[in-house]
DRENDO-1510 file (C-alpha; in Angstrom, 1 decimal, always signed):
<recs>
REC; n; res; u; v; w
REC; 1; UNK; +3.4; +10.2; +17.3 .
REC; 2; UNK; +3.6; +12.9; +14.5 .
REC; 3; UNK; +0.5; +10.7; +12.9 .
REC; 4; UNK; -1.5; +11.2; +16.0 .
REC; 5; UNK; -0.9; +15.2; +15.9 .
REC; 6; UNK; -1.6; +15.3; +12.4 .
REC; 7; UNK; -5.1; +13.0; +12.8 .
REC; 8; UNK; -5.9; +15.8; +16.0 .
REC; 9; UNK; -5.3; +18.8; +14.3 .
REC; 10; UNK; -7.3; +17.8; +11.0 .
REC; 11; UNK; -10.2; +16.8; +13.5 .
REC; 12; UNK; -9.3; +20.1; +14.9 .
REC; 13; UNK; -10.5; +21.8; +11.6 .
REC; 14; UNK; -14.1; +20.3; +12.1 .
REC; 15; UNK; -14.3; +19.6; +8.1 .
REC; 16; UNK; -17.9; +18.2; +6.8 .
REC; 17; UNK; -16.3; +15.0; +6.4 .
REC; 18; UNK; -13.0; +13.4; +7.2 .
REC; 19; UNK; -12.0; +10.2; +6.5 .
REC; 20; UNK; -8.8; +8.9; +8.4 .
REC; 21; UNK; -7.3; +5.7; +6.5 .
REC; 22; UNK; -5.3; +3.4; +8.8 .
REC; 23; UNK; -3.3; +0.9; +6.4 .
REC; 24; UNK; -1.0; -1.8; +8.3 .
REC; 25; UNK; +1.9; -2.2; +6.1 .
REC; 26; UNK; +1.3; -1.3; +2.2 .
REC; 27; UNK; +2.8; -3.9; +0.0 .
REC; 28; UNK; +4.4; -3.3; -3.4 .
REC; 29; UNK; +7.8; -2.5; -5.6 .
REC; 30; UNK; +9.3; +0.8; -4.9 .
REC; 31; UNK; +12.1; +2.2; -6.4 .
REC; 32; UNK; +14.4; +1.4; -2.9 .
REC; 33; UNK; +12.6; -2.1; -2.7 .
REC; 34; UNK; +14.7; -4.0; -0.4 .
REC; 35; UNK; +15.3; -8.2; +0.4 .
REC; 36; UNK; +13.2; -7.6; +3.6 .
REC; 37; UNK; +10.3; -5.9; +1.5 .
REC; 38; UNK; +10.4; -8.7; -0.9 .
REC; 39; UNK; +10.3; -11.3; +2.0 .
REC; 40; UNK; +7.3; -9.2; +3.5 .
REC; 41; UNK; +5.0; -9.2; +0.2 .
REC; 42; UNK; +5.7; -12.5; +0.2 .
REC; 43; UNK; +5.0; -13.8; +3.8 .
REC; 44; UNK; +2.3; -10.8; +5.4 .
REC; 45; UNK; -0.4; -11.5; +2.8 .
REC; 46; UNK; -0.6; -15.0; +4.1 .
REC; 47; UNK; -0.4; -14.1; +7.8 .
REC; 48; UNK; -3.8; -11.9; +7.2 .
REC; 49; UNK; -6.4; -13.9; +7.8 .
REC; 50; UNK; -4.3; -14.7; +11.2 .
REC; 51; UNK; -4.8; -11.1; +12.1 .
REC; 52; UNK; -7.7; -10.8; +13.9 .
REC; 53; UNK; -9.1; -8.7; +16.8 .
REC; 54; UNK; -6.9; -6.4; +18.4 .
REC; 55; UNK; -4.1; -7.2; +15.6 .
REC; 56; UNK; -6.8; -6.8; +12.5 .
REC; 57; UNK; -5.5; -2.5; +12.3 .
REC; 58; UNK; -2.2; -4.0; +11.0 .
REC; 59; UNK; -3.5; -6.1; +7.9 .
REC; 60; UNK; -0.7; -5.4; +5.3 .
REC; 61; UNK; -2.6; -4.3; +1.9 .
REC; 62; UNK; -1.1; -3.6; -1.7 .
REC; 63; UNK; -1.0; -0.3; -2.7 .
REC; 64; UNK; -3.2; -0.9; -5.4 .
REC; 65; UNK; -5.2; -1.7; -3.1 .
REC; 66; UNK; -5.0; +0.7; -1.0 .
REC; 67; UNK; -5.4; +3.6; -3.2 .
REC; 68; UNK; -8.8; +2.0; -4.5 .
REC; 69; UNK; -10.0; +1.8; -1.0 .
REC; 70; UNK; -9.1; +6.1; -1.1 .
REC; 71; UNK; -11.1; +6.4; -3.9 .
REC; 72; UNK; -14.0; +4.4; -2.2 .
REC; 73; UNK; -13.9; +6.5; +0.8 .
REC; 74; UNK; -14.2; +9.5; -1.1 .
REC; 75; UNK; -16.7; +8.0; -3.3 .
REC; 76; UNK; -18.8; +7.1; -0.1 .
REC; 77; UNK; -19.5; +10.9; +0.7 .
REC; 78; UNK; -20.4; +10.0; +4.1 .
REC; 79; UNK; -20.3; +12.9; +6.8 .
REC; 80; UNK; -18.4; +13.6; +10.2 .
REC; 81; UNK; -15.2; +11.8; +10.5 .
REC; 82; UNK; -15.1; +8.1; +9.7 .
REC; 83; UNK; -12.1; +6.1; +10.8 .
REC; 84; UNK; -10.9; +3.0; +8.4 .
REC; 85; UNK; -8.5; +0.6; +9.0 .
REC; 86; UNK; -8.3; -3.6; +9.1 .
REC; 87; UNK; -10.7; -4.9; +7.4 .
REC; 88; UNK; -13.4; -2.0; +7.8 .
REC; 89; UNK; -10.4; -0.3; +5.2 .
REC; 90; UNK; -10.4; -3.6; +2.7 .
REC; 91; UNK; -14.0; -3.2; +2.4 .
REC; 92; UNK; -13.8; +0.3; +0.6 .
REC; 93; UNK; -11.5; -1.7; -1.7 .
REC; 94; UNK; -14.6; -2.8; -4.0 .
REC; 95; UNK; -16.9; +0.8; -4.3 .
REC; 96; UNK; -12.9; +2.2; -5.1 .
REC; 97; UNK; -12.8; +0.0; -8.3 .
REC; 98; UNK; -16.1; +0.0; -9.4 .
REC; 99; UNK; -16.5; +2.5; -12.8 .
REC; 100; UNK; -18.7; +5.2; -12.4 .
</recs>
């Protein structure tokens, strides 16, 4: 809920551009790693392709991953606020990891 507010209140602000990133759950080590994390890098990366339609916003992605798909949405310099999650966010993923 306090996501939602947050997403309002920056569309609220009427920036040039916004971009909203929308990551199902972000894979990777942390320092607080957990059993159940491990289990879930291991098992969600193979239930992706399974995600599909409604269920595609909750793709898990690495956080490598994810922070290249950042850069390629800041990279992309598009205008008005642009929305990015599923597999509309792993397709940033390439233009985030390209050398400029």
């Amino acid at each position: 809920q306090i996501k939602g507010e947050f997403e309002v209140a920056l569309r609220g602000l009427r920036f040039p551009a916004l971009d909203v990133l929308q990551p199902g759950r972000v894979l990777g080590t942390r320092s607080d790693t957990q059993i159940g994390d491990l289990l879930a890098s291991a098992v969600l990366p193979l239930l992706n392709p399974l995600r599909t339609g409604k269920w595609e916003a909750g793709r898990a992605i690495t956080g490598s991953d994810l922070a290249a798909a950042m850069f390629g949405a800041a990279r992309s310099q598009r205008r008005g606020v642009q929305t990015y999650a599923g597999r509309k966010l792993l397709d940033l993923v390439p233009a985030g990891q390209r050398v400029a």
